[in-house]
N, C-alpha and C positions, 0 to 999 in steps of 0.2 A: 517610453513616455518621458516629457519634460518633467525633470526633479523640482517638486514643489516644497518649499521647505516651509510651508504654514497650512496649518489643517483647523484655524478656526473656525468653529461652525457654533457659539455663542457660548455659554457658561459651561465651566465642565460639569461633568453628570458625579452623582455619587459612585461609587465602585459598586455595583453587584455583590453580593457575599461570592466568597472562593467555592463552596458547593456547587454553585452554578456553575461553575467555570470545571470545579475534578470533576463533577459527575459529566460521564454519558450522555451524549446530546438525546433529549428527550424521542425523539421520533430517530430507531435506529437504520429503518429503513421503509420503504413503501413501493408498492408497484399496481402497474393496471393489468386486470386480465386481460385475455386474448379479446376477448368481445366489446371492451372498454367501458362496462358495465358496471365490474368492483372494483374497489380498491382496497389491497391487501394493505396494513401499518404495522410494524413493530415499532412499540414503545415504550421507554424507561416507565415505569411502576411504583416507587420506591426502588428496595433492592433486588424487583426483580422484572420480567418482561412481560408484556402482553402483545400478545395477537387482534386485530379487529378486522375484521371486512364488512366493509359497508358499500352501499352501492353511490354512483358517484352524486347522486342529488341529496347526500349528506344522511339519509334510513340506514343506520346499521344493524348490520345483519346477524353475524356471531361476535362475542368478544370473549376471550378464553388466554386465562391465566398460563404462562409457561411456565416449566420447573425450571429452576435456578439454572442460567445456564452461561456460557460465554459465546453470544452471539456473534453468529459470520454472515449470515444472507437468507435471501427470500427470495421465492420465484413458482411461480402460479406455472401449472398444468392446463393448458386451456382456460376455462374459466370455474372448473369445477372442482380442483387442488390447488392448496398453497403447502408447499413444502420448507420447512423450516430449517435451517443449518446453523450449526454450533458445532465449538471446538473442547477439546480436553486433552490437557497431557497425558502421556501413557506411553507403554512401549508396546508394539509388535508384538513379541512376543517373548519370553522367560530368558531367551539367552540372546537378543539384542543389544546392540551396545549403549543404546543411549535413548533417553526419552524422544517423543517425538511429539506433536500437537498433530490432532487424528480427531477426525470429521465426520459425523455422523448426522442424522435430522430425526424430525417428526412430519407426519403429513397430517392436513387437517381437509376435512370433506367442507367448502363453501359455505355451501347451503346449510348441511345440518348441525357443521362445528366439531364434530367427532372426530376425537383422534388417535391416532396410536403410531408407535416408531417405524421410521421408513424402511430401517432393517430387522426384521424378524431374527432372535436369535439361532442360532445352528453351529454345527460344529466343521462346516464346508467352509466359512471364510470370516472375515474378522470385520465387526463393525466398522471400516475407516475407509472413507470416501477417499480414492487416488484416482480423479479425473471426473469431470460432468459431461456427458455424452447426448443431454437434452430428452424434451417428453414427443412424446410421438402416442395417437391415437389409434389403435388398431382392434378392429374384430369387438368394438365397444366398449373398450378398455383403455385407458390410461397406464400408459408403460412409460418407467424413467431408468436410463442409461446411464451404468457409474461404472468404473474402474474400483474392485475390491482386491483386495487380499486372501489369496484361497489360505487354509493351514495346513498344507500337508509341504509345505519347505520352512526351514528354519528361520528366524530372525531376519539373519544376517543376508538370507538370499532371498527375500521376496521382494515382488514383484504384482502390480495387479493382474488381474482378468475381466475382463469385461459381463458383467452383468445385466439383466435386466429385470426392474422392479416393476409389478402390478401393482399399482395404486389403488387400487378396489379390493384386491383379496388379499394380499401383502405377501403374495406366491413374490420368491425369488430364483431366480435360473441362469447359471451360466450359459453363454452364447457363442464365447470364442476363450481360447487361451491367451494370455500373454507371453512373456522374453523375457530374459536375464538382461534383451537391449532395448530395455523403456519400449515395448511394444504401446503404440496408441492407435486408435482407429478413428474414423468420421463415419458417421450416419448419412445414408439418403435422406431423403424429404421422407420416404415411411419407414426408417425406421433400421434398414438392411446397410451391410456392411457395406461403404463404396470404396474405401480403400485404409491401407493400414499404414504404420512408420517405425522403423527401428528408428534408436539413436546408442551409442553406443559410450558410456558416458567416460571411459577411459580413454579413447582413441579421437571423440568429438565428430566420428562419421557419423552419418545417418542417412540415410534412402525412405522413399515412398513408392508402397505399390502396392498391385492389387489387390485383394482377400487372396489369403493365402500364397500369393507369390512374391515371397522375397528373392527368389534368385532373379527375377526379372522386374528391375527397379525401372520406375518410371524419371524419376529424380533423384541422386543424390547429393551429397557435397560435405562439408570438415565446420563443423560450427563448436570452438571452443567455452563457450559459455552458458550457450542452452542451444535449445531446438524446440518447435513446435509445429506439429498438424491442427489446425485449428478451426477445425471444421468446412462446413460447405462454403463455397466464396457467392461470386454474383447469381451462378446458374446452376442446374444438377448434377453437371457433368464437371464441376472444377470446385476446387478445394485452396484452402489458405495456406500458405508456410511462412513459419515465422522462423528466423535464423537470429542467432544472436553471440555469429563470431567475429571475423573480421570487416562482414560487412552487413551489418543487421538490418534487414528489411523485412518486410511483407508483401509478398507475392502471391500471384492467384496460377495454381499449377493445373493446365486444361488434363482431366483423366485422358482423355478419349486422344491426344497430338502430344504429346509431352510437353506443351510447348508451355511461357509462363510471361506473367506481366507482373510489373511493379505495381502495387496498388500502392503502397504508401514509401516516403522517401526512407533511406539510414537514421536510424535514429530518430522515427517521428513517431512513437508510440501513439495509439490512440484506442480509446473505447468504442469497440465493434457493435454497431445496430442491427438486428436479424429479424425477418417476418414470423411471426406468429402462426405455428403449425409446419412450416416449410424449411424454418432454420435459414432462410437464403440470407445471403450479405445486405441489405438496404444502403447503410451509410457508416462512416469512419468518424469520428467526433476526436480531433486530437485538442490537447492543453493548448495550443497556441491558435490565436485567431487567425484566421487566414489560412490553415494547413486543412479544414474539414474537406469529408468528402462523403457525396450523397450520388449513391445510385440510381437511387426510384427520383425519377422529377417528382412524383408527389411531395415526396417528405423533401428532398429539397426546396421546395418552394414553403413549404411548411417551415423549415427549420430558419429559414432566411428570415421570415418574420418574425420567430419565437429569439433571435437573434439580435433584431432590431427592437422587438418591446422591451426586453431584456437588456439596451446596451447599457457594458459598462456594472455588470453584475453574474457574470461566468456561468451563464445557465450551461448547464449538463442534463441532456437528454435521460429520460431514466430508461422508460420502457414505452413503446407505441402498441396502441391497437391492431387487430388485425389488420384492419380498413383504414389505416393512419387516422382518423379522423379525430382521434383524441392522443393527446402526448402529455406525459408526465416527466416534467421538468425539475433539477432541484435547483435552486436561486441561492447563491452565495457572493460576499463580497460587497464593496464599498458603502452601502449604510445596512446590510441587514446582517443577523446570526445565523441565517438558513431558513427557506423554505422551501416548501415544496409544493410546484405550483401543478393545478390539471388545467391543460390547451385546450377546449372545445372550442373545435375550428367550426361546424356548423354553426354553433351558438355564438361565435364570435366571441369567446370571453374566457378568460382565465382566471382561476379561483384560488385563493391559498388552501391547502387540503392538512398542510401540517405544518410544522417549525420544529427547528432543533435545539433551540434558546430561548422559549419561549418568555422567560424571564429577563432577558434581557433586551432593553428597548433600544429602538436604532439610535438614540445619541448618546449612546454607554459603548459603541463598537468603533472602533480605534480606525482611523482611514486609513488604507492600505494601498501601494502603489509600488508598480517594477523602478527600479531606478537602475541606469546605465552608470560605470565608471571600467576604471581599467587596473589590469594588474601593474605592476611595477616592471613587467617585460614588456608593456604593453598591450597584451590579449584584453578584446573586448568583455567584460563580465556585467552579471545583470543578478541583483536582489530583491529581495520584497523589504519593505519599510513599514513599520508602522508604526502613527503617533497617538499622542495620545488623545482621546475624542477631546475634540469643546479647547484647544490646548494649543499657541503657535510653538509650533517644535523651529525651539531657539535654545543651544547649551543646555539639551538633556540627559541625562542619565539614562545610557544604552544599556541592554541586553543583546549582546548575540547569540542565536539562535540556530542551530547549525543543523543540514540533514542528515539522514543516514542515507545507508546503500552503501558505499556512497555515492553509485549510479540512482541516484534521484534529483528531484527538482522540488523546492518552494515555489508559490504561487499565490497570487493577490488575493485570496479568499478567507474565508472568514475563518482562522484558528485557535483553537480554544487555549493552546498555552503563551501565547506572545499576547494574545488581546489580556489573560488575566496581566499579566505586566504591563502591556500598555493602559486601562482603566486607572491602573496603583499609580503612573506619572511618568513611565517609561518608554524611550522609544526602542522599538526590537528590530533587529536585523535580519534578515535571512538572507545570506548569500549561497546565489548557484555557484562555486568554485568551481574551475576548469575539472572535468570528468562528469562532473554534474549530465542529468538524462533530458534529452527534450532539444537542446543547439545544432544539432547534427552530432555525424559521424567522427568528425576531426576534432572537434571539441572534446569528446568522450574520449578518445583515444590521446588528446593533451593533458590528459589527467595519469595516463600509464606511468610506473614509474615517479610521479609526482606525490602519491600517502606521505604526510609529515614533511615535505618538499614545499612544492608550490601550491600544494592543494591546501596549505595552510595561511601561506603569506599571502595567495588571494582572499583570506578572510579578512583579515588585517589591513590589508591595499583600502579592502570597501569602507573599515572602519576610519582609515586616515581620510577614505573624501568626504564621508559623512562632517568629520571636524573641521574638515579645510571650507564646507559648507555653513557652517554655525550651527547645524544640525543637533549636534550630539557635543557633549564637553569631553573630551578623550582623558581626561585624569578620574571618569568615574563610569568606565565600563567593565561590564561580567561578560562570562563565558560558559552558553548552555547547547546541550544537545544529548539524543539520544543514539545508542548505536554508535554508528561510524561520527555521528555527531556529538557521542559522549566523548570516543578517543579525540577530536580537535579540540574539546573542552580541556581534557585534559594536557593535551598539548600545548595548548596556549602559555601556559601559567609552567611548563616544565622542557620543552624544547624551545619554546619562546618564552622571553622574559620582558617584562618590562611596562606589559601592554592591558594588565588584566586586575582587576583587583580582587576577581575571584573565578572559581572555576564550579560549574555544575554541570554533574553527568548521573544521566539514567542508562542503564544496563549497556555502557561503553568500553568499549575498549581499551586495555594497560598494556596488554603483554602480546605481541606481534608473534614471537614463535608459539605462546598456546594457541595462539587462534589459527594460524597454520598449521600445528601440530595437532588441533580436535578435525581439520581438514583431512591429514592425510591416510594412507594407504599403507599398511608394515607388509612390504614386500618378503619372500619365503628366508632371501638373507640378512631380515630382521633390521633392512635399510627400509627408512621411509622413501615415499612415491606419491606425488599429486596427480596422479590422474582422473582429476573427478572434478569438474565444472566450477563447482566455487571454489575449490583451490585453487584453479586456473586464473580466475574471477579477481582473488583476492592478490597473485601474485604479479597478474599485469600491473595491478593498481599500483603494488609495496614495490615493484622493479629488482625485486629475486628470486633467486630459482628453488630455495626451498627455506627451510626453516633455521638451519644451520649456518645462512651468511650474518655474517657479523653487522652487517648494517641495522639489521631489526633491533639488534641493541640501540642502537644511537636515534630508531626513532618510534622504540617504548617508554612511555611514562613510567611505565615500574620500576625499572633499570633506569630512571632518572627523578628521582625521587626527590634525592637531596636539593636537585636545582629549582625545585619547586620555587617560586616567590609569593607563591598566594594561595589564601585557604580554599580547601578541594572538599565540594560534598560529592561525594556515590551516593546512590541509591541504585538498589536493583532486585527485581523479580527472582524467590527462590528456585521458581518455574520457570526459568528461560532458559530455553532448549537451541537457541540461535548465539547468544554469545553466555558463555557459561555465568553463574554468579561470583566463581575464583577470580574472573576477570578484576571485579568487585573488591573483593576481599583481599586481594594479594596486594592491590595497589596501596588499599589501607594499612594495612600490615608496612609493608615498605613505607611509606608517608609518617608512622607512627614510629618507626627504626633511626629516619632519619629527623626526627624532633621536630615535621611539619603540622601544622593545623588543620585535622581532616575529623569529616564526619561520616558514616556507615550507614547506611537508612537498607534496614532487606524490608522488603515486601511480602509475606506469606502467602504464597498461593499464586502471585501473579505471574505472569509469562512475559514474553519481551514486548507485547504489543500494548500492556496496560489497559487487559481486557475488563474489567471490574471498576464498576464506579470506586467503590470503597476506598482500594490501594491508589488508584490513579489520583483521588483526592490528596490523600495520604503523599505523595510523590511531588502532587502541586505546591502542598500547604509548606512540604519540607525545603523545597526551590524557592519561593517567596520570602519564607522567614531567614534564611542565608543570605539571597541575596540583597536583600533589603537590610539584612545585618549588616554586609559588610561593603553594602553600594547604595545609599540610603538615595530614596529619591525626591522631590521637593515639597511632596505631601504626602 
């Protein structure tokens, strides 16, 4: 898009209270059953969740209180279960090394609202969901397919097996064994095994092939960073594979020829659409406009118009009826906080069903737009902008806003932590830096080697065109992210100088050898060893081969503490199980050794992903009041 450097749209709004903005978007999730009949909602409650199904002409049916939980997803069984999923920290088991975040649900009966847990206890396998293998209706029974954890191997060497749940009598029954090599399977259309996958996550092989025969592999190949079998593809006979090494695509692999196609390009992720009962592939929905892909001409023809009502508003398909005839959309971006809209294509008419802001009215929501610039080598790079509603962004007070992964991507939609700054008078930045997910292949892999490199001074590039645009006033910018996007935060202000007047990070990264070091593998001569996907992951990115090269020094914040120029708040979850809280706390420590200006915020209870209204407020309110301290903005 052309960079528009004025977003007047009349007086600005008052700011929302920050409640609005930490809590949990009100509607956490919603979907249609198979018959396009119900519609299943979870929604925020106060502090805790509710369930409702109601049918789609607005009569609700049940509505039932959840126990406190930290929600992950929803997805109906035909039209006669909705099964509920939520997360908890925990370990494995007693001599495990480390916490883990482990999945378990409740199932609730439609019609009559009754519920009880989808795993019945037993001393056979361990409450925690490792894989969704889909529902299947057989012999008048609702059956749902998971990957569990048996108990009869130790901590340290489990692995799932495949399961299947009765959703009617809460019988559960193993059906196949797993591997010590990430054994996964795909389901037919009823239900039967059609073929299985190692991956072996030391070595990065992996093969596909029939039930029960691995020594006669239909496919394999060397994928350093993941692998996946990902169920049925267009037809019965052919399945998905998702690779995620040197040349990450998605393929559809024929059982019955070995032979395979491209279905979607390197590096164009996208959200897979499946029929209702049969699991087949229908259509691809990726992030960028112009990359979808729709199998059934129905739903494409359908989608093309849910596209066109919709432009210029990032509709995301949710879930389709059986009979396509009804599609459930969610609506995000340029004047709304999120809704969620139902498609009645017979009826011609699409209805709001929910919102996720509901308190927030469209001229309180900051315009958002991709803007085009370039690094300082030249490479093309691309950000999201936002200004503040009602407001010509002329010499504003920036926040940048950085992701994690760091294989991910910003996007023009509606975000709950750049729009609280943008309402306060702030314009936010998010740049995709080279490695960033979603440009292609070559892009991803221009980031190798680049962690604390160029994957930083691309931040920086975007904040010099924003200034050299009048956009932004470059003597009153901050520096925020979480994750991979805490460590640039605090990079900015200590490997780079000059550029920041402060620095904020949520559950970020300091210390390069711990985070390598919770990575690796103590081989028998008591020498460390990466052989395990995100170590692999993390060491393309950082450009060394293990924890031990000196370079990591020169680009951890911890180990440069002293050169800090700007006060650093942390904050982070005492539950994160993905980058530890010492991360947190060392850098504090250091910062406070060397007589810099730092603040400590821990979070009790939360995880890395700020799953709890409560903390996540807690987190916001502490970001705002810093940066606003020390980057005041014009009101």
């Amino acid at each position: 898009m052309a960079l528009c450097a004025s977003a007047a749209r009349g007086a600005a709004p008052s700011a929302p209270p920050l409640e609005v903005y930490g809590s949990l978007p009100r509607t956490q999730a919603a979907e249609l059953s198979a018959d396009g009949s119900l519609l299943a909602v979870v929604s925020l409650d106060g502090d805790g969740f509710v369930l409702t199904i109601r049918a789609v002409d607005g009569k609700t049916i049940v509505t039932i209180p959840l126990a406190d939980m930290k929600f992950t997803g929803l997805s109906w069984a035909g039209s006669d279960y909705t099964v509920v999923y939520a997360h908890h920290t925990a370990r494995l088991a007693d001599d495990s090394k480390s916490d883990r975040e482990l999945t378990d649900g409740i199932v609730v009966n439609a019609r009559t609202g009754a519920q009880k847990p989808l795993l019945a206890a037993s001393l056979d396998y361990l409450p925690a969901i490792k894989g969704r293998y889909g529902f299947f209706r057989r012999d008048g029974h609702w059956f749902a397919y998971y990957g569990l954890y048996p108990t009869q191997f130790p901590g340290w060497q489990q692995f799932p097996d495949l399961y299947r749940v009765d959703l009617d009598t809460g019988a559960v029954e193993r059906i196949a064994k797993g591997s010590p090599h990430s054994l996964t399977w795909v389901l037919d259309t009823g239900g039967e095994i059609a073929a299985e996958s190692e991956y072996d996550s030391n070595s990065g092989d992996w093969k596909i092939f029939r039930p029960n025969s691995p020594e006669h592999p239909l496919l394999s190949g060397n994928s350093a960073f993941s692998f996946a079998l990902a169920g049925l593809s267009r037809t019965p006979n052919t399945v998905i594979v998702s690779s995620g090494g040197s040349n990450p695509e998605i393929k559809e692999l024929n059982l019955d020829t070995g032979l395979t196609e491209t279905l979607l390009p390197p590096d164009k992720g996208a959200t897979l659409i499946r029929a209702r009962g049969t699991h087949l592939l229908l259509g691809a929905v990726s992030a960028d406009d112009g990359e979808d892909r729709m199998f059934d001409p129905t739903l494409e023809s359908h989608y093309r118009l849910i596209a066109k009502e919709f432009a210029g508003h990032s509709p995301r398909l949710v879930s389709v009826s059986a009979d396509l005839s009804r599609i459930l959309v969610h609506i995000s971006g340029k004047d709304t906080a999120g809704t969620w809209d139902l498609v009645d294509f017979p009826g011609g008419k699409a209805t709001v069903v929910a919102k996720d802001y509901p308190q927030i009215p469209d001229n309180a929501v900051g315009p958002t737009q991709m803007i085009d610039y370039r690094a300082a080598d030249g490479l093309a790079l691309q950000g999201v902008l936002t200004l503040p509603p009602g407001e010509p962004g002329k010499k504003l007070p920036l926040v940048v806003m950085v992701h994690g992964g760091p294989q991910a991507r910003d996007l023009p939609h509606f975000d709950w932590a750049p729009q609280a700054f943008a309402v306060r008078g702030y314009a936010v930045f998010q740049p995709n830096f080279r490695g960033s997910d979603g440009y292609g292949l070559a892009f991803r892999n221009a980031g190798f080697g680049e962690w604390g490199r160029k994957m930083q001074t691309d931040i920086s590039d975007g904040v010099a065109f924003l200034a050299q645009k009048g956009i932004i006033d470059p003597h009153r910018v901050c520096i925020a992210g979480a994750s991979y996007g805490g460590y640039a935060a605090l990079a900015g202000v200590t490997l780079q100088n000059g550029l920041y007047r402060c620095a904020a990070s949520y559950g970020g990264v300091s210390d390069l050898r711990r985070l390598l070091s919770a990575r690796a593998e103590l081989g028998k001569s008591g020498t460390q060893h990466y052989d395990e996907p995100g170590a692999r992951f993390h060491l393309s990115y950082l450009g060394v081969r293990s924890a031990t090269d000196p370079a990591l020094d020169r680009l951890s914040p911890v180990y440069l503490a002293d050169k800090a120029d700007a006060p650093i708040l942390l904050v982070h979850g005492d539950k994160d199980t993905v980058v530890l809280p010492e991360q947190s706390t060392e850098m504090a420590k250091a910062l406070k050794d060397a007589g810099k200006p730092v603040e400590l915020v821990t979070l009790d209870g939360e995880d890395h992903w700020l799953s709890r209204s409560a903390t996540r407020l807690q987190m916001l309110k502490a970001w705002i009041a810093f940066i606003e301290k020390n980057n005041p903005p014009d009101r």
